[in-house]
N, C-alpha and C positions, 0 to 999 in steps of 0.2 A: 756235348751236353754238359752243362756245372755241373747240374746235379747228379750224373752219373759218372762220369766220365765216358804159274802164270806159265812159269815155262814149260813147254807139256811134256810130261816124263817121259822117258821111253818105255816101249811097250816091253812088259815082265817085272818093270819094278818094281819093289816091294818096299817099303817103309814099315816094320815089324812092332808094332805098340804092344808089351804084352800088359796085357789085362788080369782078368782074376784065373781064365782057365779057359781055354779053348786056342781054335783057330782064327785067326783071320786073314781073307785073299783078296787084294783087291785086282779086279781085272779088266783089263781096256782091251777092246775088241777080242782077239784069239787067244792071246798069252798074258798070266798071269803069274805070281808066285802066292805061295800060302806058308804063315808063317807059325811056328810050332810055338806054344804058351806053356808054358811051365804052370801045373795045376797046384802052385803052393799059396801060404793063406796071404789075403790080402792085407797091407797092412792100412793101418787107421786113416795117414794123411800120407801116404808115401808114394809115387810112383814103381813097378820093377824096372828091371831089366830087359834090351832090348834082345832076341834072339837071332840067331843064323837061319835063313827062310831055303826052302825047298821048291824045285818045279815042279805045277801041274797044268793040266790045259783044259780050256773050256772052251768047245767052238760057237757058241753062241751066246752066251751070258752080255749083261754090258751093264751087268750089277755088281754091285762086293759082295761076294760069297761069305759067309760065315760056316765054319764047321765048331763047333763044338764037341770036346774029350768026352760030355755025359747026355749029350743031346741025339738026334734021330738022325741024324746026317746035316748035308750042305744043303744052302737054301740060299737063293738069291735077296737080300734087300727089296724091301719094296718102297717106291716112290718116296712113300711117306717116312718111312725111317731112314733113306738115305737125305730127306729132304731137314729129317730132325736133327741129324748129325751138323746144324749150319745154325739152330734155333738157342737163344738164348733171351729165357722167358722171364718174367716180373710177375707178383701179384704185391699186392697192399694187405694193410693188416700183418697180424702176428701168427696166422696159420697158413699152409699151402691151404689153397682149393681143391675140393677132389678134382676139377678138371687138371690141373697141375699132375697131381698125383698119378693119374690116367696116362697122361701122353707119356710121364718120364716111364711109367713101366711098358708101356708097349715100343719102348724104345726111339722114341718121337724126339727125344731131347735131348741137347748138349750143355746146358748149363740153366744155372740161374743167375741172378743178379738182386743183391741184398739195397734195399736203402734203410733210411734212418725207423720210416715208421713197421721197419719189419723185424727191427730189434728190439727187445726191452732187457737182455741182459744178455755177456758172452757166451752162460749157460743155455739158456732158454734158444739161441740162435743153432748152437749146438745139438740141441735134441731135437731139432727140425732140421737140421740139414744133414742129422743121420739119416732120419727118418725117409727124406730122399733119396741118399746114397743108398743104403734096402731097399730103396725101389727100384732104381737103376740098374742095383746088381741081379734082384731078377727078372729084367728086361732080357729080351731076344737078344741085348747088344752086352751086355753082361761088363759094362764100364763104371766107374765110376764117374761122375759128371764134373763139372766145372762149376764152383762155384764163386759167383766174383762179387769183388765190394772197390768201391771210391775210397780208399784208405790215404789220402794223398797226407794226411796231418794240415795243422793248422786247425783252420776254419770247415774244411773237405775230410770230416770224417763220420764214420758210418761208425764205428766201434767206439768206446773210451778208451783209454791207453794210446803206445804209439802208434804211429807217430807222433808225437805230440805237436814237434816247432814247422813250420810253414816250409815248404822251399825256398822264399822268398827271406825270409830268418835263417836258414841255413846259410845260404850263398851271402847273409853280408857280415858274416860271424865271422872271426878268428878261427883258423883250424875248420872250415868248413867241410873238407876233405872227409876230417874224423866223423864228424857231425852226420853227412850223407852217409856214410857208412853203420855209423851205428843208426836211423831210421832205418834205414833195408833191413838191418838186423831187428831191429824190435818191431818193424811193421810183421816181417814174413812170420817171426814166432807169433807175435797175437793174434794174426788171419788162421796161421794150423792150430793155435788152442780155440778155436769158437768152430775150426772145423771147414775156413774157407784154404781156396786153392792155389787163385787167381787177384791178383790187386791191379785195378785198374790205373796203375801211374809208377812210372814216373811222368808228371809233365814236363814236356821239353821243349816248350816253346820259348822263345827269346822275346822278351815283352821289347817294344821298343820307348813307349813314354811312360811316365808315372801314371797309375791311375787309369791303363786301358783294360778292355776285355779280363788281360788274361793278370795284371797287375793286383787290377781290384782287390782281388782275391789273395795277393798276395803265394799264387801258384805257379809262379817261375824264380826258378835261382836266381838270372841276372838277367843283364842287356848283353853282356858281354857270352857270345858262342861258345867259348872257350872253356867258360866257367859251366854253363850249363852243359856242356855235352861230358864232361870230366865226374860233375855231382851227379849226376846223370847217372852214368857210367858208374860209377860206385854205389848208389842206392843202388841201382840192379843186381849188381853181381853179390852184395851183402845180402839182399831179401834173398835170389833165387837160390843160393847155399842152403837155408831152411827148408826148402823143398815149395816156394810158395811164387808161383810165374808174375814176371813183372811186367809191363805193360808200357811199352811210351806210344805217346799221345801228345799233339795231335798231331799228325801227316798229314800235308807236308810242314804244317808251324800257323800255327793261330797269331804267333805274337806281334804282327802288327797290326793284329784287328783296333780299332778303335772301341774307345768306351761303350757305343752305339752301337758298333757291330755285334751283335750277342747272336750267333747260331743258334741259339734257341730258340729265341725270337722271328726270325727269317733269314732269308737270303743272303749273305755276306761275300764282295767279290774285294780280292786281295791285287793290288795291281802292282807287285812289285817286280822287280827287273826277274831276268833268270840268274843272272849271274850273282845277285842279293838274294833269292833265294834259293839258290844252292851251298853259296857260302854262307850264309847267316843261320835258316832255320832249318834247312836239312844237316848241317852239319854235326849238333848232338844226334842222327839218327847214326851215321856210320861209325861212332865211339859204341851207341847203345848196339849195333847189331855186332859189335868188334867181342862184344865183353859177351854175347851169346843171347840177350835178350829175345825172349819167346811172343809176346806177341807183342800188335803193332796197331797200335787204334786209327784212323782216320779221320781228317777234320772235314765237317760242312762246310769248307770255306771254297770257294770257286777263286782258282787260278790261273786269270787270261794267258800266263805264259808257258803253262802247260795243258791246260783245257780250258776254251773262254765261254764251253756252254754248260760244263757240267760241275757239281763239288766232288772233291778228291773221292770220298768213299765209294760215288758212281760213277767213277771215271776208271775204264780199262786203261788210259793211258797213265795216271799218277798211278795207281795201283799195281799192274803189271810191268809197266815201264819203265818206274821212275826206282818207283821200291824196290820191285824185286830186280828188274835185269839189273838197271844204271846202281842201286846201291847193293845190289846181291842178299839181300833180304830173305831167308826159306821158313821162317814159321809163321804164326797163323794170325792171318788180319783179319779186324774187329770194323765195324759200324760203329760210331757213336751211335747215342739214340734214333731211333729209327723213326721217331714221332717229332722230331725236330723242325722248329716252324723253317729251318732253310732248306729242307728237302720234302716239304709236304707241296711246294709246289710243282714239284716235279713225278706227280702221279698217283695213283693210290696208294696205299697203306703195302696190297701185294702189291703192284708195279713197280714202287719202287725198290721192295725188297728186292724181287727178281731182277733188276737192275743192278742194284748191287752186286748181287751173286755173280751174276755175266758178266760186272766188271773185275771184279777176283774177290771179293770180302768172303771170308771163309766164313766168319760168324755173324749172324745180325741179331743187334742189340733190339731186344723188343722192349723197351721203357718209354713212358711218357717221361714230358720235363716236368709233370708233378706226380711224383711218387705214389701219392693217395690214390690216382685216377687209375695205377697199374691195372694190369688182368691177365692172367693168359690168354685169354678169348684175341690180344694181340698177337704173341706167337703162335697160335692156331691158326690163326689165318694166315700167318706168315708160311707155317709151314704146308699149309694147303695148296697157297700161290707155289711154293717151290717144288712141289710133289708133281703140279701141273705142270712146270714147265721142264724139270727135269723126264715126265713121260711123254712130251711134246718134242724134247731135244730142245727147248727154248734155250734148255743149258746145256750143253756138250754132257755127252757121261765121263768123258776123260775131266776136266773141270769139278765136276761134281765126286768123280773118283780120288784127284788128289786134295779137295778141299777137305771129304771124310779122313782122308789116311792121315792130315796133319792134325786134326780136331781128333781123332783119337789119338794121335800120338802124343800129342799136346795129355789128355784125359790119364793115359796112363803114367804120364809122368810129368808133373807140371813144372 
């Protein structure tokens, strides 16, 4: 969306997020590990430390136990909160809604997502997104949330400040190298002083004509792989050193979409060879996962050579197969917009989120492609559909177990 931007664990293992204070186990059929949290203060924009996890056993759970150091004991997740752990919500306007407010404290939520009409200064953005993070913290799930912006620079900015210059102005400058490095660097600082986590970009797609899709915009480095996967590669590893998760986008590569191709708009099928698109637009994805890049957006775009019925975000094969096995990809994938006119024909609003999920998307993006029209009443229904099919087994709970464990792990340290 413009306007926004697998492999089954083995049973006992543990991925240890620590959070502000307590335990957390997640557990897949009999055997689980529960990992010990360190009860010190939480800091402002900071992730902790990961700890060394211990064995216990539960013979029937096929939830995430949580134990809590000041709480009443372990308590299994229910539906709806392990279905929250996958929800990342929108509203318009300059305040949360109480319904907002509502689901992040009964722990229903894993993020937000900021646009332009939901700012009017980096202050004012900041005392609403404390204002969530207290709520979060005392939720059942006692995290801190995600919260994400389109910080791409250029034209694709949600804040003032950096970014300032385009990617597309980067990659044809002298020294561009320097250039991508210091945007990572001024993007990540100005996202943790307004108080965000996550930035949804870099973009890495390889545009191939002047003037298409992803050109317009002047939101890709170059034509040339090379260049993009390298600037790429460097805005990442600059932003995520401020402590601020960086994002490439789109999977598997938008950039041969044509002018007219617009995913937001509908349907978009890409028909380029395999061997063109492994070399061309997946190739800044194995520099971006080489340099540690944490999450991984997915495009609406349909790719007859890796799936000829589905787009990448609802497709178990581009997603599980392509990302994670074939590129070795382990942190946490993201939906574009979920109200996108190229996946609204492929089922409801919940169908196809639950599609998604079953295809591996750890996170779905509940955004319309106009900001104003947001609501949570989106994500609520998203995470209803997902509450339902995770109590259904629509979703495996191993699936559903390690999408939570990376989406907290991602929360406690972005």
């Amino acid at each position: 969306m413009r306007l926004s931007s697998g492999r089954r664990v083995a049973l006992g293992v543990l991925v240890v997020a620590a959070l502000t204070a307590g335990w957390f186990a997640f557990i897949d059929g009999n055997a689980h590990k529960a990992a010990v949290l360190s009860p010190r203060p939480d800091p402002p924009r900071a992730g902790s430390r990961l700890h060394p996890s211990t064995h216990l056993r539960s013979p029937t759970s096929e939830h995430i136990i949580i134990r809590t150091v000041h709480g009443s004991g372990a308590r299994a997740l229910s539906p709806d909160e392990l279905a929250g752990q996958r929800v990342i919500y929108s509203y318009s306007g300059l305040n949360p809604p109480a319904s907002l407010l509502a689901v992040i404290r009964a722990g229903e939520a894993a993020g937000v997502i900021f646009f332009g009409p939901n700012i009017s200064s980096p202050s004012q953005i900041h005392t609403v997104i404390e204002q969530m993070q207290r709520a979060s913290l005392s939720s059942p799930i006692h995290a801190r949330l995600l919260m994400l912006v389109d910080q791409e620079g250029g034209e694709v900015r949600r804040l003032p400040g950096a970014p300032l210059l385009s990617e597309k102005q980067i990659g044809e400058s002298r020294g561009a190298a320097a250039l991508a490095r210091s945007a990572g660097t001024g993007a990540g600082r100005n996202l943790r002083e307004a108080g965000m986590n996550v930035n949804l970009t870099p973009v890495l797609d390889v545009f191939r004509q002047q003037g298409n899709f992803i050109d317009q915009f002047q939101r890709s480095y170059s034509h040339d792989p090379v260049v993009v996967a390298t600037l790429g590669a460097d805005f990442i590893s600059a932003q995520q050193r401020s402590g601020v998760a960086a994002t490439a986008k789109h999977f598997p590569g938008l950039g041969a979409a044509t002018q007219r191709q617009n995913t937001d708009a509908g349907p978009v099928v890409l028909n380029q060879s395999l061997a063109t698109l492994r070399s061309v637009d997946e190739a800044p994805y194995r520099k971006a996962i080489a340099a540690g890049v944490k999450v991984v957006m997915m495009s609406w775009g349909i790719y007859p050579v890796l799936d000829p019925h589905l787009p990448a975000g609802l497709s178990p094969t581009v997603i599980q197969r392509e990302l994670r096995q074939r590129l070795g990809f382990r942190g946490v994938t993201i939906t574009d917009g979920i109200d996108a006119g190229a996946v609204t024909p492929f089922g409801s609003l919940a169908r196809r989120s639950v599609r998604a999920a079953q295809a591996g998307a750890d996170l779905i993006l509940c955004a319309t492609t106009n900001p104003n029209d947001n609501t949570p009443r989106q994500g609520i229904t998203v995470l209803h559909a997902l509450a339902t099919a995770i109590a259904n087994h629509q979703i495996s709970p191993t699936s559903a177990h390690q999408a939570a464990q990376r989406t907290l792990t991602l929360r406690a340290r972005p």
